[in-house]
C-alpha positions, -999 to 999 in steps of 0.1 A, spaced: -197 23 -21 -196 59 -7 -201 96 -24 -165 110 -32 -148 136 -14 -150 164 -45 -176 185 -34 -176 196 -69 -190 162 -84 -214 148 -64 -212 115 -80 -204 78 -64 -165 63 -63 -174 37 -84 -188 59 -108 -155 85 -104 -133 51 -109 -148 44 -141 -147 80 -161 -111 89 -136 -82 98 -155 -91 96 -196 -117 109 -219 -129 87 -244 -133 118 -269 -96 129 -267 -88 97 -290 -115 93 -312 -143 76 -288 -125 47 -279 -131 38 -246 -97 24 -234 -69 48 -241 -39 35 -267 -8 17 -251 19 41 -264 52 19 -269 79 44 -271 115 53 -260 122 79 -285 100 106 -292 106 133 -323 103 174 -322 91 191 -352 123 213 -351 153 221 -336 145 251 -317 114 232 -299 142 206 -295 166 227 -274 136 243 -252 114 209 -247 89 228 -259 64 197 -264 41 181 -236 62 146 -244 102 143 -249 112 111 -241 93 82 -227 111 81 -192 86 112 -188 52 102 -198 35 90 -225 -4 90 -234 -9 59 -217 9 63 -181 -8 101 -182 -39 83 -179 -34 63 -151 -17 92 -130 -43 115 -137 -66 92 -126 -48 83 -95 -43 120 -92 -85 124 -89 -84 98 -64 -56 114 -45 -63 148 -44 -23 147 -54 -8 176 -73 13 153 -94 18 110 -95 49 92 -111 49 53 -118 74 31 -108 85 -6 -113 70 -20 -82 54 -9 -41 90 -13 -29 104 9 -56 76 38 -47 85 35 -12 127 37 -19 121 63 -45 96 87 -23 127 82 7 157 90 -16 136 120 -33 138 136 2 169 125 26 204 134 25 236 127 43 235 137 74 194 137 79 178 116 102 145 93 92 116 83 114 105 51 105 71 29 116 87 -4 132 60 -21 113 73 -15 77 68 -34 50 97 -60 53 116 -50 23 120 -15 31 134 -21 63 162 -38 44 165 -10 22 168 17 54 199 -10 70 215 -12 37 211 14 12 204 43 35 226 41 64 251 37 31 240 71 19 246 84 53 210 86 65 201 80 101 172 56 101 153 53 137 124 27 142 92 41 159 62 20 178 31 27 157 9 32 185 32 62 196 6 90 181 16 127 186 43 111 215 64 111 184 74 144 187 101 128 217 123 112 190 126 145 170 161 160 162 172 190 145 181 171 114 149 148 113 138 156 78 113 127 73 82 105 92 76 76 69 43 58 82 22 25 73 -15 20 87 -25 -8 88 8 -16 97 23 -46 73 13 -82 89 7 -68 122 -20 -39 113 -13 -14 137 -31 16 134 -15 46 136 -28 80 141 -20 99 111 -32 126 114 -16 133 146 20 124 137 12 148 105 5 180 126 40 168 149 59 162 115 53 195 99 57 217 134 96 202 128 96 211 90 98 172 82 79 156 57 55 126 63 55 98 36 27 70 39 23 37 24 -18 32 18 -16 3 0 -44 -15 24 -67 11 23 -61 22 -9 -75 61 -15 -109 49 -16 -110 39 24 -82 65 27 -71 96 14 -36 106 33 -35 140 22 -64 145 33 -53 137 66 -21 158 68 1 134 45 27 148 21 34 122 0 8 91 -1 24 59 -19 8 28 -31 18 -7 -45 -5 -11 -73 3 -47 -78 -23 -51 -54 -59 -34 -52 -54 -18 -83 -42 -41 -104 -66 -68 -89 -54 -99 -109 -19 -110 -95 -2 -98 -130 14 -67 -127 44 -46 -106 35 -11 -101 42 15 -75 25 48 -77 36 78 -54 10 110 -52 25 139 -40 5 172 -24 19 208 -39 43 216 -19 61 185 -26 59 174 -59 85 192 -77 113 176 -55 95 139 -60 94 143 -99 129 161 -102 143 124 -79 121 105 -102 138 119 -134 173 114 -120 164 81 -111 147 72 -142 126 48 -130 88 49 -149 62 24 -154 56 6 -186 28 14 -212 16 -23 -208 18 -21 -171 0 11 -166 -23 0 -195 -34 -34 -170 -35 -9 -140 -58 12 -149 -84 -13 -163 -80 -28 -129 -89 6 -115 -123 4 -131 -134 -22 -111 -116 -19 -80 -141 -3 -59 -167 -32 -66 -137 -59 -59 -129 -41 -24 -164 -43 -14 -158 -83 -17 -124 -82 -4 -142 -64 29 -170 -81 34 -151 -115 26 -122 -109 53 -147 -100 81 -167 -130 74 -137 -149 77 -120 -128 108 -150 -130 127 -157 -168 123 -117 -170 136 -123 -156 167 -148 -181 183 -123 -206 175 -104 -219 201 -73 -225 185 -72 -191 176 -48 -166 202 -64 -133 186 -72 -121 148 -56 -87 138 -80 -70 123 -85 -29 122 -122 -38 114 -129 -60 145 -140 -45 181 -119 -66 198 -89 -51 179 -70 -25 203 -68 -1 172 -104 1 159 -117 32 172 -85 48 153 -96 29 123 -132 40 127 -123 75 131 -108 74 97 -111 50 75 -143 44 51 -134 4 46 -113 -26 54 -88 -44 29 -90 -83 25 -59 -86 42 -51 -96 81 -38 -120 105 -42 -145 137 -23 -161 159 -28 -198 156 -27 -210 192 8 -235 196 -11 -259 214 16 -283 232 43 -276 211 73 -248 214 85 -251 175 61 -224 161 79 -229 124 66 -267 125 30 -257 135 25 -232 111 41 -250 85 15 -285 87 -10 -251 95 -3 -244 57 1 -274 44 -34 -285 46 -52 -259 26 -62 -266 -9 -78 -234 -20 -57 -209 -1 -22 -204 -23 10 -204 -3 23 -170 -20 37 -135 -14 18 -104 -23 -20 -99 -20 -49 -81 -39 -55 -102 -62 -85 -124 -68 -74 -157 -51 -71 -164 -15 -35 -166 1 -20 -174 33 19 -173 45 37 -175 79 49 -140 90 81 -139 104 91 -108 132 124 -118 137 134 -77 124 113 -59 147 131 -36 168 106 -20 188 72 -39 189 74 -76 199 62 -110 177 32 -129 197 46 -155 216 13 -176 225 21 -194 186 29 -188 148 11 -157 134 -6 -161 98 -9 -139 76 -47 -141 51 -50 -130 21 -85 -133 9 -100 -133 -22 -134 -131 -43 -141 -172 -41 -174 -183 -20 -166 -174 18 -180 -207 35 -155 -227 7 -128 -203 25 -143 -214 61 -141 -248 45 -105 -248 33 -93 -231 70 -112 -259 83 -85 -282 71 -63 -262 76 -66 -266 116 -75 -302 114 -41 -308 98 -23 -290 123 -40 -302 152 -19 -330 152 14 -310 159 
């Protein structure tokens, strides 16, 4: 693992992930902070009552424990502030509604997380927000589809299943020429590969049920906002009330100690496995940033310090038009992979993607793409388990 950005502390991110966000000697020595359960919080009086003139008021706020993991994430960031919310998809809605109103008109990456794009047809064109759908190869050409109400650019790189790469910091320098602010969900790269306000990003949002986390056993969301926008994210957070638990935060920040150690075996895992997928010949192409042969690398190289354990192929249909069918027996035949949603957690998972939303960039059409998920077990038992994997589908 790499030196951290902080010119002022010159030590290693593993190192900065295991002292980041609490000091043992601020309770006592103990090396964990405490897991604060509260709602209700007491005043000493009634005048510091009336001017919530103590650092904690009610739990929805902060308590000891979720203070630890955003400061933390803060360090990692570069952020000026971090709130916790309930899950990725709720730091994502939350960081949208925090900045759009009726009337405004949002840029969004046509390879979006899945959920959110239901959230921009539903709950946003409700509100009276204009939602438009951008190619994420479209780079500083962006600035064509501005408008005088286009408040916000929300991007995703890698893109989600498809892993676009985008150039940030590009569509950043557009975005702010128009006055609009730039949202990004860095849940692949996580700050340690990528920091997006380093790169021009306003508000940089993770899911930290994945890398974070690590273990498949917590919801979180965190969203890190620079200066200039962090009072209007924390006043929507408040009205919102939406906060993570003491437990939760608790789970995600012992997660964050070893997270930089896990991505290292994520990474070196997936390209093991990415590269042993393209000499296969019932393999279309893998979609990987990480690869040469993928059309968005140099982007990725440019940029990013590391690859996530997540990608996917095109499994090649062979003689058969029912793509569902073939990567359904495709599936079928692991026994190590898990047949699950989410990722960054310690097993291995696979699922079949489905396009069928996209508006702008097209699904493959040479066969069913797949979607990897891997994990910390022992690569060539991964190679094994694909191995089945295409045996049992070869008969389809």
């Amino acid at each position: 693992m790499t030196k951290n950005d902080n010119p002022a502390d010159p030590t290693g991110l593993n190192t900065q992930l295991v002292r980041a966000g609490y000091d043992p000697f601020d309770y006592h020595g103990f090396i964990n902070p405490p897991k604060v359960h509260a709602s209700t919080v007491l005043f000493p009086d009634a005048q510091t009552m009336e001017r919530h003139g103590q650092k904690y008021t009610y739990a929805t706020r902060g308590t000891p424990t979720t203070d630890a993991l955003c400061d933390a994430i803060n360090e990692l960031e570069g952020a000026a502030g971090t709130i916790l919310v309930p899950s990725g998809l709720a730091a994502v809605t939350t960081a949208l509604l925090a900045y759009l109103s009726p009337g405004d008109h949002a840029l969004i990456v046509d390879s979006v997380y899945g959920n959110v794009r239901q959230f921009c047809d539903t709950m946003l064109s409700r509100f009276g927000v204009e939602v438009q759908y951008y190619d994420p190869l479209i780079g500083r050409d962006v600035e064509a589809l501005f408008r005088a109400n286009t408040k916000l650019v929300h991007t995703e790189a890698p893109g989600s299943n498809t892993f676009e790469m985008q150039d940030i910091p590009a569509i950043a320098e557009v975005a702010h020429r128009h006055d609009a602010v730039v949202t990004m969900d860095n849940t692949w790269a996580t700050p340690l590969f990528f920091k997006p306000l380093d790169a021009g990003v306003d508000v940089s949002i993770q899911a930290s049920t994945k890398y974070p986390a690590g273990h498949a056993d917590v919801l979180m969301g965190s969203i890190s906002a620079n200066a200039r926008h962090w009072r209007a994210l924390k006043r929507a957070n408040a009205a919102l009330g939406f906060c993570g638990t003491p437990d939760d935060a608790y789970q995600v920040l012992r997660g964050l100690r070893t997270m930089g150690v896990r991505l290292e075996r994520h990474q070196a895992n997936g390209l093991a496995v990415a590269k042993w997928l393209e000499g296969r010949s019932d393999v279309v192409r893998v979609l990987h940033p990480a690869l040469e042969s993928f059309p968005g690398h140099a982007l990725w190289r440019r940029d990013f310090k590391g690859a996530g354990g997540v990608f996917s192929f095109v499994l090649a249909a062979g003689q058969t038009t029912d793509f569902k069918r073939k990567a359904q027996s495709f599936l079928d035949g692991f026994s190590l992979f898990g047949l699950g949603y989410s990722w960054g957690g310690y097993q291995s998972l696979a699922l079949h993607v489905d396009l069928s939303d996209r508006t702008v960039t097209p699904a493959p059409v040479e066969g069913p793409l797949i979607r990897l998920q891997i994990g910390l077990e022992d690569v060539e038992d991964l190679i094994a388990d694909l191995e089945r994997a295409f045996a049992a589908s070869s008969t389809v």
